[in-house]
KENUMI-145653 format. One line per 8 residues: their letters; for each residue x, y, z of C-alpha. Coordinates in steps of 0.02 Angstrom, whole numbers, plus 50000, padded with zeros to 5 digits. Example, Ala and Ser with C-alpha at 12.3 -4.5 7.8 and 13.67 -1.06 7.14 Angstrom:
# residues 2
as	50615/49775/50390 | 50684/49947/50357
***
This chain:
# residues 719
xxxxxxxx	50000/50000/50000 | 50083/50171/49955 | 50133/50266/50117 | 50052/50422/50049 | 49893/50378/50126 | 49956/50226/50241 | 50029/50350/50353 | 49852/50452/50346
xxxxxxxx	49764/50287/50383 | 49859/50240/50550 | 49826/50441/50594 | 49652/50432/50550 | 49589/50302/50656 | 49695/50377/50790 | 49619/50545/50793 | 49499/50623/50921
xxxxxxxx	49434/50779/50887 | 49561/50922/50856 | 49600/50966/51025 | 49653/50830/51088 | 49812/50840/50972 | 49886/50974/51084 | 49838/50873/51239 | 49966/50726/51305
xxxxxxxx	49897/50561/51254 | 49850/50408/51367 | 49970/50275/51362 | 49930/50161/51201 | 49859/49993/51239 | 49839/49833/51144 | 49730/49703/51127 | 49795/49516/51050
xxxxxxxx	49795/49506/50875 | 49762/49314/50841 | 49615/49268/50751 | 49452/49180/50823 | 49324/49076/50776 | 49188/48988/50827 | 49143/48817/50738 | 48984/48760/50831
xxxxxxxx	48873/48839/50964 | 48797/48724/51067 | 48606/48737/51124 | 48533/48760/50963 | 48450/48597/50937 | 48385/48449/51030 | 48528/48323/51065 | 48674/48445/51055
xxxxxxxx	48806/48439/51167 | 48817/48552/51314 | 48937/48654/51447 | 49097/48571/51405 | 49209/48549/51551 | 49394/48528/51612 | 49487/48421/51580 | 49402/48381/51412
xxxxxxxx	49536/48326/51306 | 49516/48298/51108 | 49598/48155/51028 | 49627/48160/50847 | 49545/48014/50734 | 49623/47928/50578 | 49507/48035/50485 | 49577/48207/50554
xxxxxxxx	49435/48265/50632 | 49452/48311/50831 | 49347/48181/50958 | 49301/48239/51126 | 49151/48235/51250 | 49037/48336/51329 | 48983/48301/51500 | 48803/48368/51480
xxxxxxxx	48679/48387/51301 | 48635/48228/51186 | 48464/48170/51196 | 48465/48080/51343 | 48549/48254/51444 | 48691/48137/51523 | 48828/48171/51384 | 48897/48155/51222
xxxxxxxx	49051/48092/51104 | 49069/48229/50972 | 49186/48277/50818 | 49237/48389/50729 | 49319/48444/50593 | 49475/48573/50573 | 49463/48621/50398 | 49276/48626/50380
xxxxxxxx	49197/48653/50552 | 49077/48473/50500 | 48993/48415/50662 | 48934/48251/50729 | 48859/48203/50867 | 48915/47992/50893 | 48887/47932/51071 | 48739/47996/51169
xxxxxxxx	48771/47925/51354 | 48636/47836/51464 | 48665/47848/51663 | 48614/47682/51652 | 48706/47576/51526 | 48857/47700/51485 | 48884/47824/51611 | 48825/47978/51642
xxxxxxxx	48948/48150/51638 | 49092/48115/51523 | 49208/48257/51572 | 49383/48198/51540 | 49379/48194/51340 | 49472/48053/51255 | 49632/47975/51221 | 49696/47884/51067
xxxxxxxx	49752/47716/51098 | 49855/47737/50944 | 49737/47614/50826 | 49567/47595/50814 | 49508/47642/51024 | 49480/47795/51102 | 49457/47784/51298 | 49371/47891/51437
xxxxxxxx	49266/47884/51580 | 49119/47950/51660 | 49084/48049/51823 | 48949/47934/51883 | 48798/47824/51819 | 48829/47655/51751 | 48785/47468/51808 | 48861/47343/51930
xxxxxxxx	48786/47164/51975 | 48752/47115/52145 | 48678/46958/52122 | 48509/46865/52077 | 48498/46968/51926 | 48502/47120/52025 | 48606/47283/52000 | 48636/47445/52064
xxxxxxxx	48701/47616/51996 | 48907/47652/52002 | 48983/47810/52031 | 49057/47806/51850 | 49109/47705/51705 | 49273/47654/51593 | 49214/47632/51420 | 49329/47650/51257
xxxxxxxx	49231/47698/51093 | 49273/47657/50916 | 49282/47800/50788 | 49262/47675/50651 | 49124/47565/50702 | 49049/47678/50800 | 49027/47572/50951 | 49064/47610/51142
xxxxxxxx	49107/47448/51250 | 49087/47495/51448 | 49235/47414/51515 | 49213/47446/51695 | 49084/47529/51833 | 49172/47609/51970 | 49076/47533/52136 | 49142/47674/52269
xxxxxxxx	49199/47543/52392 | 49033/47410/52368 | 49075/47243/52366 | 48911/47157/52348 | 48908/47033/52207 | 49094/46990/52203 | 49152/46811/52258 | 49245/46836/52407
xxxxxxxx	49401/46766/52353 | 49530/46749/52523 | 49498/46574/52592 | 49632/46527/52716 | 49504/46429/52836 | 49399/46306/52759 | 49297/46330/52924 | 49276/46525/52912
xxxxxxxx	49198/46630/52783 | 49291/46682/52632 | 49353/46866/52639 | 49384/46989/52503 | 49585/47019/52469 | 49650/47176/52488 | 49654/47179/52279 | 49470/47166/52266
xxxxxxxx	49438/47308/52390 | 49539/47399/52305 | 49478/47373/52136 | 49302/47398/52188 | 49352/47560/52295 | 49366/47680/52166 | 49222/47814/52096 | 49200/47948/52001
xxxxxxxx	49340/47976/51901 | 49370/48159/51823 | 49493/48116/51684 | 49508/47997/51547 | 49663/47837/51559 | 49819/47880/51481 | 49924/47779/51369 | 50106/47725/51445
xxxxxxxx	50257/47702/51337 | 50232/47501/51409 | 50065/47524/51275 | 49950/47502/51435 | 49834/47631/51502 | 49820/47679/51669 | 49711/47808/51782 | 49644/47867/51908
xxxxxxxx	49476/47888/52016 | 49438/48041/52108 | 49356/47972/52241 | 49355/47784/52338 | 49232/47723/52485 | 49134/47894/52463 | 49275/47982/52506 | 49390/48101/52402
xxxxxxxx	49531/47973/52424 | 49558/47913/52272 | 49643/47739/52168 | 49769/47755/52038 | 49734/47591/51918 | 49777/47463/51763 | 49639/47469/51624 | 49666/47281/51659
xxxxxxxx	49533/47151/51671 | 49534/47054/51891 | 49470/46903/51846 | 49312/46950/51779 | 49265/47054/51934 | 49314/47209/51856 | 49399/47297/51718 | 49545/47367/51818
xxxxxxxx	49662/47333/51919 | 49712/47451/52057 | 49875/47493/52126 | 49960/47538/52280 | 50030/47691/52282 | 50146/47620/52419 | 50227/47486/52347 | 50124/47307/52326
xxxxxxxx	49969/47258/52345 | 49956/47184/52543 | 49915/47005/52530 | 49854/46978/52707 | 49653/46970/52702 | 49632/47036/52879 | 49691/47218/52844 | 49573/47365/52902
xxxxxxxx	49499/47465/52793 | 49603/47616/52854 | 49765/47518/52841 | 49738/47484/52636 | 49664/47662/52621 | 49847/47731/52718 | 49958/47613/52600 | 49861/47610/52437
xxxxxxxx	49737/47753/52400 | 49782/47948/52391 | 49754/48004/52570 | 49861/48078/52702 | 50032/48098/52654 | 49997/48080/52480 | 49864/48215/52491 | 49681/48159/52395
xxxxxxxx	49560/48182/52263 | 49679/48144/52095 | 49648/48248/51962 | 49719/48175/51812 | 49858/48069/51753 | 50022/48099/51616 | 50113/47987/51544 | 50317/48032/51537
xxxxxxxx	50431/47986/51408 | 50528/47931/51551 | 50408/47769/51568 | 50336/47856/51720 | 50177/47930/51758 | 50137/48108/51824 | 49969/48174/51893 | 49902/48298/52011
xxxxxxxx	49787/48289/52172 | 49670/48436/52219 | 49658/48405/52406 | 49531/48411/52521 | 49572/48404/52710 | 49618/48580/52786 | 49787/48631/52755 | 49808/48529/52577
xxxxxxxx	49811/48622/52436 | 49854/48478/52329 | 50018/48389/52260 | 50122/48367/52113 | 50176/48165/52106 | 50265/48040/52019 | 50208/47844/52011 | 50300/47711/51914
xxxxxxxx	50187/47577/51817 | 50187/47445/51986 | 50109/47591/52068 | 50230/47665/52193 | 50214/47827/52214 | 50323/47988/52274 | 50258/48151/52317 | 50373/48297/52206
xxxxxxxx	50308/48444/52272 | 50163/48497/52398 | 50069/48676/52351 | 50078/48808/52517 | 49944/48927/52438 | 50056/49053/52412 | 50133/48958/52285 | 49973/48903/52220
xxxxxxxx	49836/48802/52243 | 49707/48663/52177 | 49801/48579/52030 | 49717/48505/51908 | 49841/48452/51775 | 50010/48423/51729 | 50126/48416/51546 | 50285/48317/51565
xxxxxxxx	50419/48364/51438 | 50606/48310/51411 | 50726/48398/51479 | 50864/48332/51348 | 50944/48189/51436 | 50885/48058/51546 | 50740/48159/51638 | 50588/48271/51616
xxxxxxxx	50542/48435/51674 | 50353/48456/51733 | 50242/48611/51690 | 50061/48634/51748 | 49944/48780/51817 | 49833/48779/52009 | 49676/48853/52021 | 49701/48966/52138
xxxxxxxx	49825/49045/52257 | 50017/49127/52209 | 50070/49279/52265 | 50076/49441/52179 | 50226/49578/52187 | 50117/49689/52284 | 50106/49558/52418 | 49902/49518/52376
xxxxxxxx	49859/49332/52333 | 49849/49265/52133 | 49722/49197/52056 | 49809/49052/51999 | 49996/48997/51936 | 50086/48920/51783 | 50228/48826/51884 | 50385/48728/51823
xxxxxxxx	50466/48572/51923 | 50639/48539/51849 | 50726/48354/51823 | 50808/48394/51981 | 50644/48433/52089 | 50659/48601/52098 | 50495/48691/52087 | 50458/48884/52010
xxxxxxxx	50335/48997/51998 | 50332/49046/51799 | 50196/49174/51812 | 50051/49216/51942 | 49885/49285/51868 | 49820/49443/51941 | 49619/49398/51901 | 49607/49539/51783
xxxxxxxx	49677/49554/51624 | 49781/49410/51589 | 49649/49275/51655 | 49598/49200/51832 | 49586/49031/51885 | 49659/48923/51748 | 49556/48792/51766 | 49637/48706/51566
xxxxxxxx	49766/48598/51543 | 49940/48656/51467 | 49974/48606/51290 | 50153/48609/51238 | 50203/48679/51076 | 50376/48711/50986 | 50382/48835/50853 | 50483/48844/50702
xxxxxxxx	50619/48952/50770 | 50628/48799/50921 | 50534/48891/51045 | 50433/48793/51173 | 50284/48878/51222 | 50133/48803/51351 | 49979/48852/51301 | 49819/48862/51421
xxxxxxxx	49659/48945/51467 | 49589/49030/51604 | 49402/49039/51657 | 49386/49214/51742 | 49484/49372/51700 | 49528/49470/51555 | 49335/49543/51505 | 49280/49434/51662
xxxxxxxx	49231/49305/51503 | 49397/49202/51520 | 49580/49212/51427 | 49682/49100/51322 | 49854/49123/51359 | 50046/49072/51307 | 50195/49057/51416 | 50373/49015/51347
xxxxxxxx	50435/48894/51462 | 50578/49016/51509 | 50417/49101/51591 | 50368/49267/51459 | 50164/49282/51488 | 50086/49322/51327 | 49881/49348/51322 | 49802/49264/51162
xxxxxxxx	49630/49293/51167 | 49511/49382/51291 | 49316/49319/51281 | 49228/49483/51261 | 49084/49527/51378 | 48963/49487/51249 | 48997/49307/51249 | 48901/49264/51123
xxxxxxxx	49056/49331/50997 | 49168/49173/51064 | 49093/49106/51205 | 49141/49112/51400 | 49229/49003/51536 | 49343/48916/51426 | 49400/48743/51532 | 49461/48611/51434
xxxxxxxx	49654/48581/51358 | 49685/48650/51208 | 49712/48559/51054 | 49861/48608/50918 | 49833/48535/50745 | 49922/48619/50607 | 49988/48771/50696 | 49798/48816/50757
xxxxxxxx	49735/48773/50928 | 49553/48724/50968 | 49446/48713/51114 | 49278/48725/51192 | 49205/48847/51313 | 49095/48794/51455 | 48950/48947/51418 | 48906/49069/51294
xxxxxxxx	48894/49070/51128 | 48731/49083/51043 | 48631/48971/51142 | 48737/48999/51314 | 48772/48812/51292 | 48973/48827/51231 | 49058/48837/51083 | 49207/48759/50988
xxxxxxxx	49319/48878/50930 | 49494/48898/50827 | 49621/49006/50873 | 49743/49057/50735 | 49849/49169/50683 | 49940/49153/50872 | 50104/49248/50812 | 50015/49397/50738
xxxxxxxx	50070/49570/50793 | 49957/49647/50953 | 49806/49775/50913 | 49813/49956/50952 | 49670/50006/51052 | 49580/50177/51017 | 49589/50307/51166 | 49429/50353/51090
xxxxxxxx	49326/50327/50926 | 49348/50442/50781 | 49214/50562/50758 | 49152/50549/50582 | 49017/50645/50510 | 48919/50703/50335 | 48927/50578/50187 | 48775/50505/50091
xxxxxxxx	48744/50320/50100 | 48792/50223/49939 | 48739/50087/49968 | 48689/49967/50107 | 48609/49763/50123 | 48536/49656/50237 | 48639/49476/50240 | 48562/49327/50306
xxxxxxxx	48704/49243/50401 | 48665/49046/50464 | 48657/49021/50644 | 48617/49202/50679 | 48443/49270/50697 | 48454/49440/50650 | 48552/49489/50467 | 48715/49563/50458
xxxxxxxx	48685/49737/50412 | 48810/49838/50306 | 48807/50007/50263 | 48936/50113/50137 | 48933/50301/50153 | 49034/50415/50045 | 49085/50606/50062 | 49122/50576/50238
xxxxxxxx	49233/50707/50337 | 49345/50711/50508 | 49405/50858/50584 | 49557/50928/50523 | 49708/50874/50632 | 49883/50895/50618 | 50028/50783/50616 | 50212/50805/50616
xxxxxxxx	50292/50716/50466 | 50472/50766/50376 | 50450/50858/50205 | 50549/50870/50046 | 50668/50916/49997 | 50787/50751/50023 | 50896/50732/50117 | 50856/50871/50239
xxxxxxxx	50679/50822/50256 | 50628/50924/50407 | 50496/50850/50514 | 50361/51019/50505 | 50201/51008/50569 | 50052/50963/50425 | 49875/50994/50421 | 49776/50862/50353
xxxxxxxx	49592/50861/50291 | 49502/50705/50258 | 49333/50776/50172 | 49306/50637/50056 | 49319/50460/50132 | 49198/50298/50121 | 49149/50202/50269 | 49101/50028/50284
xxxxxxxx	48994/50002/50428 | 48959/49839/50488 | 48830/49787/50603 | 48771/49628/50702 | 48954/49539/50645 | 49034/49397/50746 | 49204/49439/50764 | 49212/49567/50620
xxxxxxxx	49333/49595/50506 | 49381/49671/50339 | 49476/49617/50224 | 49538/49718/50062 | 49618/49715/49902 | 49672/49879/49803 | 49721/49878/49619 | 49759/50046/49525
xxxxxxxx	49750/50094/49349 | 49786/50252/49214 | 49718/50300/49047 | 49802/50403/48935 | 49674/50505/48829 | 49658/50366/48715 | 49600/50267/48849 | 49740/50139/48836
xxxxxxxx	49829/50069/49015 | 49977/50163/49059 | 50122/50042/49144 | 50231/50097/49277 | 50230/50047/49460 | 50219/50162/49638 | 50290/50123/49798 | 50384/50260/49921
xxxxxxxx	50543/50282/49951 | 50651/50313/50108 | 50655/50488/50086 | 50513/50626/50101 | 50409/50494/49990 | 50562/50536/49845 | 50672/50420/49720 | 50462/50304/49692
xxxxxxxx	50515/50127/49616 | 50398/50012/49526 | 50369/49879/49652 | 50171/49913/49652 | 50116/49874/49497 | 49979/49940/49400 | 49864/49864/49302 | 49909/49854/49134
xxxxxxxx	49786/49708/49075 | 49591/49746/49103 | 49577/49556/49095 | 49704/49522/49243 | 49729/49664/49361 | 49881/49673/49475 | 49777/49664/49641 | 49864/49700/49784
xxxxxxxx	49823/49662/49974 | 49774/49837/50064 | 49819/49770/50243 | 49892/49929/50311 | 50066/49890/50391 | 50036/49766/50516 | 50111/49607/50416 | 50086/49476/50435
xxxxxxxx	49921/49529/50459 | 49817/49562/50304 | 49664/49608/50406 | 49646/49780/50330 | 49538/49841/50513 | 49691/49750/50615 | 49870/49805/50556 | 50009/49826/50663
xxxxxxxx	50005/50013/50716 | 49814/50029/50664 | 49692/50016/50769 | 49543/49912/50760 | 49374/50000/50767 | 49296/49849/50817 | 49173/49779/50939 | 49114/49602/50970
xxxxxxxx	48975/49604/50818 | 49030/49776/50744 | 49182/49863/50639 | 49188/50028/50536 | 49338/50061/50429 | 49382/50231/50349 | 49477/50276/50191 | 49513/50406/50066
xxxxxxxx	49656/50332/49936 | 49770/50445/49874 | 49828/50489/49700 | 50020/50553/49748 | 50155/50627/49628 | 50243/50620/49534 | 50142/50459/49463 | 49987/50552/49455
xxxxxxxx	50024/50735/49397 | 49886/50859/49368 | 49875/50914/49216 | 49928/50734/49134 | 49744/50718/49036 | 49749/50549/49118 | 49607/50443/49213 | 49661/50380/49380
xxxxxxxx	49576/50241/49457 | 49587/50158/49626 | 49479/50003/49639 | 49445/49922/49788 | 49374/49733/49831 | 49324/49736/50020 | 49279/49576/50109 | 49161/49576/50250
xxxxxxxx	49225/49438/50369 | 49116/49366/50504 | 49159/49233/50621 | 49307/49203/50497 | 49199/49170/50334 | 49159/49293/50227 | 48981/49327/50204 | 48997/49479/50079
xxxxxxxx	49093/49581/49967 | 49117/49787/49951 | 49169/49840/49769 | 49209/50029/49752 | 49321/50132/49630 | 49369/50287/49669 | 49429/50389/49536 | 49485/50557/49451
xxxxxxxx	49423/50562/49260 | 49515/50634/49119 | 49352/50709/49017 | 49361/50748/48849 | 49286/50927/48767 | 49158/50867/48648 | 49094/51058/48623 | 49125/51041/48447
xxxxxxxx	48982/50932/48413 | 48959/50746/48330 | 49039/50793/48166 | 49186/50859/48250 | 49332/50740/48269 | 49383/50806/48453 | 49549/50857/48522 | 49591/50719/48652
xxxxxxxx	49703/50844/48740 | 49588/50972/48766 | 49452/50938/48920 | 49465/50931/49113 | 49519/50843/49253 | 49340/50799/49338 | 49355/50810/49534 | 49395/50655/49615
xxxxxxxx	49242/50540/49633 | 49163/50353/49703 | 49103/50257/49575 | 49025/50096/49547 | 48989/50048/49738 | 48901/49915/49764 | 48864/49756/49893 | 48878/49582/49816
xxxxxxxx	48879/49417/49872 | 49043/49331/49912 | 49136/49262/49748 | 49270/49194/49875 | 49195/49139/50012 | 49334/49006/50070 | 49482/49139/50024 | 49544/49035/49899
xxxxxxxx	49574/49194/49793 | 49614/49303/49956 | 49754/49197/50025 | 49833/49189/49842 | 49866/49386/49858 | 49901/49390/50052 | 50043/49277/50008 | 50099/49353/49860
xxxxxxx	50123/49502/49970 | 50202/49428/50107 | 50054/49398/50238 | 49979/49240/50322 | 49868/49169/50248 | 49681/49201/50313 | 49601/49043/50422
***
């Protein structure tokens, strides 16, 4: 774009109202420039999925498409296996759970066995046999569910600690009753599990259950069959199993289950490339505010670090990563608790606990703009340049709607995304881990949306430059309206309403800007009037954007295309190369993406430098192009044209398109009648004028054209 009216555009969309020029600005702030959209909304029809919670994991299928649950929705209201897909936002629900036969409350999302399985568990419901054809309801299920076939299998009912219908099976004394071992108490302890098994590097799963006996203990387990009692196994987190028969209840629950020193309550469980596994308790009792810990595959167990509070507080997941050599260093986020500079209490941590057990705070949320209570998992990504960042989300914070975040793991805090207050642009409370597939990252929120039920969304475009925030908007006024339409947008009730206005002013302001000649170029003071500029006004928009392509033309007085090129220079806009092309063939014109300075963002409403006039459902851009010398010289009897192609992007499709020309006309003097050949040199140079506006529908509405010129010009291409 030339820099004869870039530098106007950042300026405009600046500006005040005179005055305030001679006043000292507020401090500039910025808003994250990554791109959002929402796939699905859920709520809209009977059966859909609803309020998807942490820990929710996806797992990717064979086909591509993202799997995950939701632990309310379906048509029974107990649940739901769902996909999606990436690249074209197809939904499906599969699996609608049953308290009875499946399970009620699939929270945990699922996990790729690596073939043909994907396993998870429920918070309660299910079936368990007690005998005589009897059952009773379990505090959860273990089921694994087949993306090909379609088919769920229930592979195990968490009983809570009831033993009724299993076969005692200790029988030391033929003359005394049978007793249950201490391995079937414990595999019949466990209940309502919050997280789905994980996959070891031994190819077994293992897990663990929130809760045992009623009681926010909690098992760590095998996903492997006891003898046809069960579909686990459970292990001791203190070594092995006891054998001896006669051991009290609160003896197994102080050398197997998560209580006491162990703390209580697991979370959820990691596998480590180390052949270990890593998982989280929350705590319960007074005093605990949970525990980092280590198990190996027989179950023993060792406590790596023990949260104060202050440190943090409530954990809820953990990523394991290697450090390089022989061990792994631990990242993972509390709930609550850390402590700010100021001395007050965070609202959560992002903490670190190296290969030598030392623990770190990497960053403490404040609860307000950066995000409170990151409730998400952390999803480790490394870049191309080999930086490892953990991405996460918090529930509270930012616009009180929830943040998605980044931290490198050297501990730089970068904010992502901030759910506005109207959540129905991108939902609220997001929850569950994120999801990278393809350099994009996609979750679920647990509300909003357009039916307050969640969303899916896609974040993209993580590494684009931050968003200048207007102090305050611009104050346009006059123009006549050009043209304006109603779009009918699915999923939304109302139309998307656009409106183009030309002959609009702003208040003269002045800048300071360094003037021929080169190479003095003294910075003076400029006035600059803006008394002819279109709007595009945009109304009732998810997550608005424009998009725009410029390409410019002149006639000579035979009408015939006149080559050259214009881009600026370094100096006072002197020594103009040819870089931007003009259009020399009406059949192919050199388009050219209008995206303001802010690469690699093309979004012409969200350069770097140029603020975004933007709401949740609304944007308004201003422009007046420019015809600069010495390309365009008065007095040339030429016809300048600047033609413009603006895309009306909502929730990150495009659901119309702008097409405007403004132009300055070379006008023959046809005085001499029709039987007088005229003189193409003698006329006028008409005032500059908008031509030819009009609102169409989109001719690109997957930019397939769009991302050909963003990339030809060096941007990202558009999600």
């Amino acid at each position: 774009m030339p820099t004869s009216f870039l530098w106007q555009r950042v300026l405009i969309l600046c500006l005040v109202a005179p005055s305030a020029a001679a006043q000292s600005p507020a401090p500039a702030t910025y808003s994250p420039g990554a791109r959002m959209c929402v796939l699905r909304d859920f709520g809209g029809q009977v059966g859909d999925p609803m309020w998807p919670s942490a820990p929710g994991v996806f797992a990717k299928g064979a086909d591509g498409d993202l799997y995950t649950t939701s632990p309310s929705g379906g048509q029974n209201g107990d649940g739901t296996i769902f996909k999606v897909s990436p690249s074209t936002g197809a939904f499906a629900v599969l699996v609608d759970f049953d308290v009875a036969q499946t399970g009620r409350g699939p929270v945990g999302g699922l996990v790729n066995d690596g073939g043909n399985w994907m396993y998870g568990t429920t918070f309660s419901g299910g079936r368990y046999p007690v005998g005589k054809g009897q059952e009773r309801t379990g505090a959860g299920t273990l089921f694994r569910f087949s993306p090909d076939s379609g088919a769920l299998e229930r592979l195990h009912t968490f009983r809570n600690g009831a033993l009724a219908g299993i076969e005692p099976e200790s029988c030391p004394d033929k003359d005394k009753p049978c007793k249950y071992s201490p391995q079937q108490r414990l595999n019949a302890a466990g209940g309502y599990p919050v997280s789905a098994p994980v996959r070891a590097t031994d190819g077994s799963f293992y897990g663990v259950a929130a809760y045992s006996q009623n009681q926010k203990y909690g098992v760590l387990y095998k996903v492997q069959p006891y003898k046809g009692e069960s579909g686990i196994t459970a292990l001791c987190t203190g070594g092995a199993v006891p054998s001896d028969p006669d051991i009290t209840d609160a003896q197994l629950r102080a050398q197997c289950l998560f209580s006491g020193a162990h703390s209580s309550f697991p979370m959820t469980l990691t596998p480590g490339p180390d052949g270990r596994l890593y998982g989280v308790t929350w705590g319960y009792a007074k005093g605990d505010f949970g525990t980092v810990f280590r198990a190996d595959t027989s179950g023993k167990l060792t406590t790596l670090h023990r949260f104060s509070g202050t440190d943090g507080a409530r954990p809820h997941s953990v990523v394991v990563l290697s450090d390089g050599g022989a061990g792994v260093t631990l990242y993972g986020t509390t709930l609550s608790g850390g402590m700010l500079p100021n001395g007050k209490a965070g609202a959560g941590v992002v903490y670190t606990i190296s290969s030598a057990g030392t623990f770190d705070v990497l960053h403490t949320f404040d609860g307000t703009a950066d995000g409170a209570e990151p409730l998400a998992g952390l999803t480790a990504h490394t870049d191309g340049s080999g930086t490892t960042y953990l991405y996460g989300a918090a529930r509270y914070g930012g616009e009180h709607r929830g943040v998605l975040y980044r931290v490198k793991t050297t501990g730089e805090f970068e904010v992502l995304h901030r759910h506005p207050w109207r959540w129905g642009a991108t939902g609220r409370k997001p929850m569950t881990t994120l999801f990278e597939h393809d350099g994009n990252f996609y979750g679920t929120t647990y509300e909003g949306g357009a039916h307050d039920g969640g969303v899916i969304f896609r974040l993209s475009g993580i590494d684009l430059p931050p968003v200048r925030n207007l102090n305050a908007p611009p104050k346009f006024y006059g123009g006549v309206v050009a043209a304006t339409e109603d779009v009918a947008v699915e999923g939304q009730k109302e139309p998307v309403v656009i409106e183009v206005r030309t002959g609009v002013k702003l208040p003269p302001f002045t800048i300071k800007r360094k003037m021929p000649p080169a190479p003095a170029c003294e910075e003076r003071e400029v006035e600059v009037r803006l008394e002819d500029g279109i709007t595009i006004d945009v109304q009732n928009c998810r997550n608005p954007h424009i998009l725009q392509f410029i390409h410019r033309e002149k006639r000579d007085v035979t009408n015939q295309l006149v080559g050259g090129g214009y881009a600026p220079g370094t100096a006072c806009d002197a020594n103009l190369d040819n870089s931007y092309q003009f259009t020399t063939d009406p059949d192919n014109p050199a388009w050219h993406t209008d995206g303001s300075s802010g690469k690699p963002n093309a979004y012409y409403d969200q350069g770097n430098g140029t603020p975004r006039i933007t709401g949740p459902f609304s944007v308004k851009i201003f422009d007046q192009p420019s015809f600069a010398k010495p390309i365009f010289n008065e007095g040339a009897h030429e016809t300048w044209r600047a033609t413009f192609k603006s895309y009306v992007v909502c929730n990150c499709k495009v659901v119309s398109e702008v097409h405007w020309t403004r132009e300055v006309r070379w006008e023959v003097d046809l005085s001499g009648g029709p039987n007088v050949l005229p003189d193409l040199n003698k006329g006028k140079q008409l005032p500059a004028e908008y031509v030819d506006v009009k609102i169409v529908p989109p001719s690109d509405p997957d930019f397939t054209w769009a991302n050909e010129q963003v990339k030809k010009d060096g941007y990202a291409p558009v999600p």
